[in-house]
C-alpha positions as CSV (number, residue, x, y, z in Angstrom):
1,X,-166.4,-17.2,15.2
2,X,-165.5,-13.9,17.2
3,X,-165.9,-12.1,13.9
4,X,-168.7,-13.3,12.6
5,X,-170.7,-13.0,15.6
6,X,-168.6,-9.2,15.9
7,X,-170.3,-8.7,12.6
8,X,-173.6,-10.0,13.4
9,X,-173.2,-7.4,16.3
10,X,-172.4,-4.6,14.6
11,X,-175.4,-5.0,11.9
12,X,-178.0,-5.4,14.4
13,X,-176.8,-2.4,16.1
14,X,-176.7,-0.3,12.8
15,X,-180.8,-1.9,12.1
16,X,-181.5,-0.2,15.5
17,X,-180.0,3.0,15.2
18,X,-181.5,2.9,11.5
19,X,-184.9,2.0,13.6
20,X,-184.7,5.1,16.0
21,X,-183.7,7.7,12.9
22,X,-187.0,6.5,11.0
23,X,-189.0,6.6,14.1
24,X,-187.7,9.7,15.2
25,X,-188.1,11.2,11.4
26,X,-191.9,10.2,11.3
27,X,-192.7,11.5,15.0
28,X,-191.2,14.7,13.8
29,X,-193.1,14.8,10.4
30,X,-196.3,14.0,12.8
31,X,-195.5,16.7,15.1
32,X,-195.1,19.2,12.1
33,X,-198.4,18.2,10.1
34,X,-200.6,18.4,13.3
35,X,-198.9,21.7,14.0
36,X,-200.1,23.0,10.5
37,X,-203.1,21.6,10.5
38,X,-203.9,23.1,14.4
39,X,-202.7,27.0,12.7
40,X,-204.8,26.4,9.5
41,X,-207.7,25.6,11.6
42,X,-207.2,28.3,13.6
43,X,-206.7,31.1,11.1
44,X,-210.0,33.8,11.9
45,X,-212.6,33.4,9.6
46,X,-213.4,36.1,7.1
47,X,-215.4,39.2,7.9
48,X,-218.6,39.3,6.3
49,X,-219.4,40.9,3.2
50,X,-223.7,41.2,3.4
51,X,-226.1,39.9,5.5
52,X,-226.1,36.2,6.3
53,X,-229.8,35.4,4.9
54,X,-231.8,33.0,2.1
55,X,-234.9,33.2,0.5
56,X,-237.5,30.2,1.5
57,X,-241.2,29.3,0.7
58,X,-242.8,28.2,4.3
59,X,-246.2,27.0,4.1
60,X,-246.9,26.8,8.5
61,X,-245.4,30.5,9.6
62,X,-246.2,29.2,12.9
63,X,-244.5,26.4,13.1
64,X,-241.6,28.1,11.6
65,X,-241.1,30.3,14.6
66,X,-241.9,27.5,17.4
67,X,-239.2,25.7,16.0
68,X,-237.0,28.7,15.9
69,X,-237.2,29.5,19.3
70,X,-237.1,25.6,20.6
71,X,-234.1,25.2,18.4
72,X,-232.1,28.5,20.2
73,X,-233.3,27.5,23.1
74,X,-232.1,24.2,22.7
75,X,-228.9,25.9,22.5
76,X,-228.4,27.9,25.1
77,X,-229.9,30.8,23.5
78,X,-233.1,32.4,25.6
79,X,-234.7,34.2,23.7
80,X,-236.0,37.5,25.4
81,X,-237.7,38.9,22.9
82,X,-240.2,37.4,20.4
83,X,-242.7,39.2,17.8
84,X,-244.4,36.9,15.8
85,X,-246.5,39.6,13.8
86,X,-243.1,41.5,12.7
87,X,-240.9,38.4,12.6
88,X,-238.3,39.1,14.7
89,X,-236.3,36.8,17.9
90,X,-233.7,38.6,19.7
91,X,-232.0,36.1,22.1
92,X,-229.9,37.0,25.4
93,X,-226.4,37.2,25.5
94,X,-224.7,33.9,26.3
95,X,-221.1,33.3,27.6
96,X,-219.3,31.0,24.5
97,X,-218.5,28.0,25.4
98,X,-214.8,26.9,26.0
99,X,-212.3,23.9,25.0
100,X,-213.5,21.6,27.8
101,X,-217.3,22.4,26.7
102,X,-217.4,20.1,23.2
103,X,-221.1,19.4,23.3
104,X,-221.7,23.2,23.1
105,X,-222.4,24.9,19.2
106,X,-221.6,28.7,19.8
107,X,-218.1,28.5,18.9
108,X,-217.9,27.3,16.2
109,X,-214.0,26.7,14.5
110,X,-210.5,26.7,15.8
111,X,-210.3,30.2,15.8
112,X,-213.6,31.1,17.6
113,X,-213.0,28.4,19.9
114,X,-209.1,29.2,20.8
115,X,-210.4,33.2,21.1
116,X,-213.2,32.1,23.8
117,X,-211.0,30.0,25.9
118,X,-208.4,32.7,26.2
119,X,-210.5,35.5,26.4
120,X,-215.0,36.3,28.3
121,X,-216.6,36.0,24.9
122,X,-220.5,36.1,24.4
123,X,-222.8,36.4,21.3
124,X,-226.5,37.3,20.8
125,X,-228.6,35.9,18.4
126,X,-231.3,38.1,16.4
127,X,-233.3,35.8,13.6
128,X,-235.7,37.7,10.9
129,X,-238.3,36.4,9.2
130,X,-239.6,39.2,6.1
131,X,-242.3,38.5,4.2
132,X,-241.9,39.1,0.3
133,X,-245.4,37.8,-0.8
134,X,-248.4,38.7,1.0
135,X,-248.7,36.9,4.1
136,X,-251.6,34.9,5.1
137,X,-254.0,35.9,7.9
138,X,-252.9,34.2,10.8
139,X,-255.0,35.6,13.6
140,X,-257.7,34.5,11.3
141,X,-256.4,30.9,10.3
142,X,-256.2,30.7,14.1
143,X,-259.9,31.7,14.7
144,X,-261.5,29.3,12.6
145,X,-258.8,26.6,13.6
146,X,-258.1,25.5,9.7
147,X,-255.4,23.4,9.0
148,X,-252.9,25.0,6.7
149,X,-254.0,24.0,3.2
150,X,-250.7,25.5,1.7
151,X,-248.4,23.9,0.0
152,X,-244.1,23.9,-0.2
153,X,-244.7,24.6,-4.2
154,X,-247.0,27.7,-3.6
155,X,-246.6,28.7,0.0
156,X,-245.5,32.6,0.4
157,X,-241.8,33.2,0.1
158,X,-240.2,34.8,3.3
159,X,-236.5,36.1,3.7
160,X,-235.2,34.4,6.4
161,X,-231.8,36.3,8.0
162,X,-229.7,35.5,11.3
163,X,-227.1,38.1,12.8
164,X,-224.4,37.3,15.4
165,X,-222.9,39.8,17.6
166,X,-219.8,39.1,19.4
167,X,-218.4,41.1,22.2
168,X,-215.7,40.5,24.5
169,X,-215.5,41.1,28.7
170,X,-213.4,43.7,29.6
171,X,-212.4,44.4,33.5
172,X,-209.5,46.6,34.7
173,X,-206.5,45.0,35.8
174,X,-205.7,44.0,39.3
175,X,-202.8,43.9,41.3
176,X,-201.8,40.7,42.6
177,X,-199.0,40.9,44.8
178,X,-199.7,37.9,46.8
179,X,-200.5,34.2,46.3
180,X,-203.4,34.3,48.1
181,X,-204.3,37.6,46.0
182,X,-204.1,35.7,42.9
183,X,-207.7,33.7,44.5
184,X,-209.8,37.1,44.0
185,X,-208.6,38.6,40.5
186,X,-211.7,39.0,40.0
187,X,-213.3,41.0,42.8
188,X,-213.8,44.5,43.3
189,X,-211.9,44.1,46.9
190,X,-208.3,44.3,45.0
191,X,-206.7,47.4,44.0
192,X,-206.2,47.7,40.0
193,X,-202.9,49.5,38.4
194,X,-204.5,52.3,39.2
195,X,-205.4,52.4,42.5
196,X,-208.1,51.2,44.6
197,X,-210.7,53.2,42.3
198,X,-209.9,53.2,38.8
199,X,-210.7,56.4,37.1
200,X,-213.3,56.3,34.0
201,X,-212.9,52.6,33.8
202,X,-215.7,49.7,34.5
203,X,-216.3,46.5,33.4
204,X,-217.9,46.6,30.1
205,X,-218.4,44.5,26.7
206,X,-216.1,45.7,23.6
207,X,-217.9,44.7,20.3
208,X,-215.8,42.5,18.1
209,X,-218.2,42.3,15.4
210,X,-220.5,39.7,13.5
211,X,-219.8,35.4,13.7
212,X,-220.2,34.3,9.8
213,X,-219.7,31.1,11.0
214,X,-222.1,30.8,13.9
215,X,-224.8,32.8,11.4
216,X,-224.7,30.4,8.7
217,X,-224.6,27.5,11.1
218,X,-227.9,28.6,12.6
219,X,-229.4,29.7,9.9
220,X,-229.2,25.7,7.9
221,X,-230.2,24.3,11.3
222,X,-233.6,26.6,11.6
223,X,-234.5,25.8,7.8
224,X,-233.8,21.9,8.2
225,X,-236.0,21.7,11.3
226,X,-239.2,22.0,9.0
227,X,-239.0,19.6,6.8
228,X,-241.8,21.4,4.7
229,X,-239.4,24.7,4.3
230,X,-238.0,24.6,0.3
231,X,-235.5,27.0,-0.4
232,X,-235.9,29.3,-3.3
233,X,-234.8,32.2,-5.5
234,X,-235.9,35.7,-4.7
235,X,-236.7,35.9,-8.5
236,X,-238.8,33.2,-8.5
237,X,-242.1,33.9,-9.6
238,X,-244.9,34.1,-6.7
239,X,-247.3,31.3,-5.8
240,X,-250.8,31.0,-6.1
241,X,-251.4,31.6,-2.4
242,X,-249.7,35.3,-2.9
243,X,-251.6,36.0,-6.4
244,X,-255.0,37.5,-6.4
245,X,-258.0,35.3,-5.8
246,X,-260.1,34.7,-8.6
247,X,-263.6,33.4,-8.5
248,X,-265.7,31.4,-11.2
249,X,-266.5,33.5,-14.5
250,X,-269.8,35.3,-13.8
251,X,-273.0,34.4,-15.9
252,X,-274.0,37.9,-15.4
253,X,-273.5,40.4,-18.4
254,X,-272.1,43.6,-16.9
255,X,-274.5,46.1,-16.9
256,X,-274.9,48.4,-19.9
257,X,-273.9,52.1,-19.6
258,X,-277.0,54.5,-19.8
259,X,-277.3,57.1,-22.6
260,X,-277.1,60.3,-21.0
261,X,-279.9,62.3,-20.7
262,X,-281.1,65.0,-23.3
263,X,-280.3,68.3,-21.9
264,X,-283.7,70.6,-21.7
265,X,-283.9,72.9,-24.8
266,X,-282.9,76.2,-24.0
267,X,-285.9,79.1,-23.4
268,X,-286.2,81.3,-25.9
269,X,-284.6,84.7,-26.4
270,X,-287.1,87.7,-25.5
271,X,-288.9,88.8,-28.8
272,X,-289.1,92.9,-28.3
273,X,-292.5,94.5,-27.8
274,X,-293.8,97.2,-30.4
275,X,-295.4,100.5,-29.3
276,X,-298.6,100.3,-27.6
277,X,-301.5,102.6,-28.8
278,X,-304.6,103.7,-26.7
279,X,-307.6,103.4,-28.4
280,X,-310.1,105.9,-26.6
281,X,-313.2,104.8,-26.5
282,X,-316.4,106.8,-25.8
């Protein structure tokens, strides 16, 4: 009986040690699958070749930009300048949000988001909207307060861009040489590496170019808030709206060219005089 329960023993303390090898085998397969997938998500994104833009028909102009603006501004992105007449939004510069911000859009990725928890990152928004067909008068649309008769299939194409500029804070370094120092890293009150006034050296923002990601982010975002907005081809022919207008045939014949006047006959050449004779008389 000692042996067989010695056995029994022995085989349930093999299943176990069986147990923690499989369980310790899959936490470390876990552990190495999260870790690739964390680096392939946060490999940086490729630099952009062209212009981050599309080609759309947009019947209300109007519209187009109010929902432009409420959308950035919806976002954290004030905008601080708006032309309507050129097309052009340039928001103002707005710190990117961090790991413990999720409901924030600005960084966008693993990469973007890693690289603005670590380091002061902001970006600046500046949206374009170009007309390639003639645009319609809006001042005057607005005057006579006519509802926008346009179409999605002929409404005036517009190319429709959005940059992103990313820059990163830069500050000289401080010395922090106590614990309590460590509390104001950031004020002007402690001495930097080089001494208590640095030389040539303020805080400024370093450029670290354009955000694909951000741009093309934006960019569906602004187009999906109109439902009417249709994106095109820029080869696509024009609409009727852009065309010419052309009015009924006129029932009038055009009217016929008048022969040119005869030119007045020429005077006639001088004939010469003969001699002239006196006749005396008496």
């Amino acid at each position: 009986m000692r042996g067989l329960d010695g056995l029994a023993n022995s085989r349930q303390r093999g299943g176990r040690i069986r147990g923690h090898r499989c369980a310790a085998i899959y936490r470390a397969s876990f552990v190495v699958c999260t870790a690739g997938l964390l680096l392939a998500g946060c490999a940086a994104p490729p630099q952009p070749t062209g212009p981050t833009e599309i080609v759309a028909r947009i019947p209300d102009y109007e519209r187009f930009m109010d929902e432009s603006v409420s959308f950035l501004r919806r976002y954290d992105f004030a905008p601080t300048f708006v032309d309507r007449e050129q097309g052009v939004i340039v928001t103002q510069p707005a710190t990117s949000a961090q790991w413990f911000e999720p409901w924030r859009i600005d960084a966008r990725g693993g990469y973007n988001l890693l690289e603005s928890s670590l380091h002061t990152t902001r970006r600046q928004v500046t949206v374009t909207v170009d007309p390639i067909d003639p645009r319609p008068a809006i001042l005057a649309a607005a005057a006579t307060a006519l509802p926008a008769v346009a179409g999605a299939a002929d409404a005036p194409r517009y190319r429709v861009g959005v940059k992103v500029d990313k820059s990163r804070y830069s500050a000289p370094e401080r010395q922090v040489t106590t614990a309590s120092g460590a509390l104001a890293i950031y004020s002007e009150r402690l001495p930097t590496t080089e001494g208590l006034v640095p030389r040539g050296y303020t805080v400024q923002w370093i450029p670290q170019g354009r955000d694909p990601v951000l741009e093309q982010f934006i960019l569906d975002e602004m187009l999906s808030a109109v439902p009417e907005v249709r994106r095109v081809s820029e080869k696509e022919a024009p609409g009727p709206s852009s065309a010419a207008p052309t009015g009924p045939p006129s029932t009038h014949s055009p009217p016929q060219s008048r022969p040119p006047a005869p030119s007045p006959p020429a005077p006639p050449a001088p004939q010469p005089m003969g001699e002239l004779k006196l006749i005396e008389t008496r």
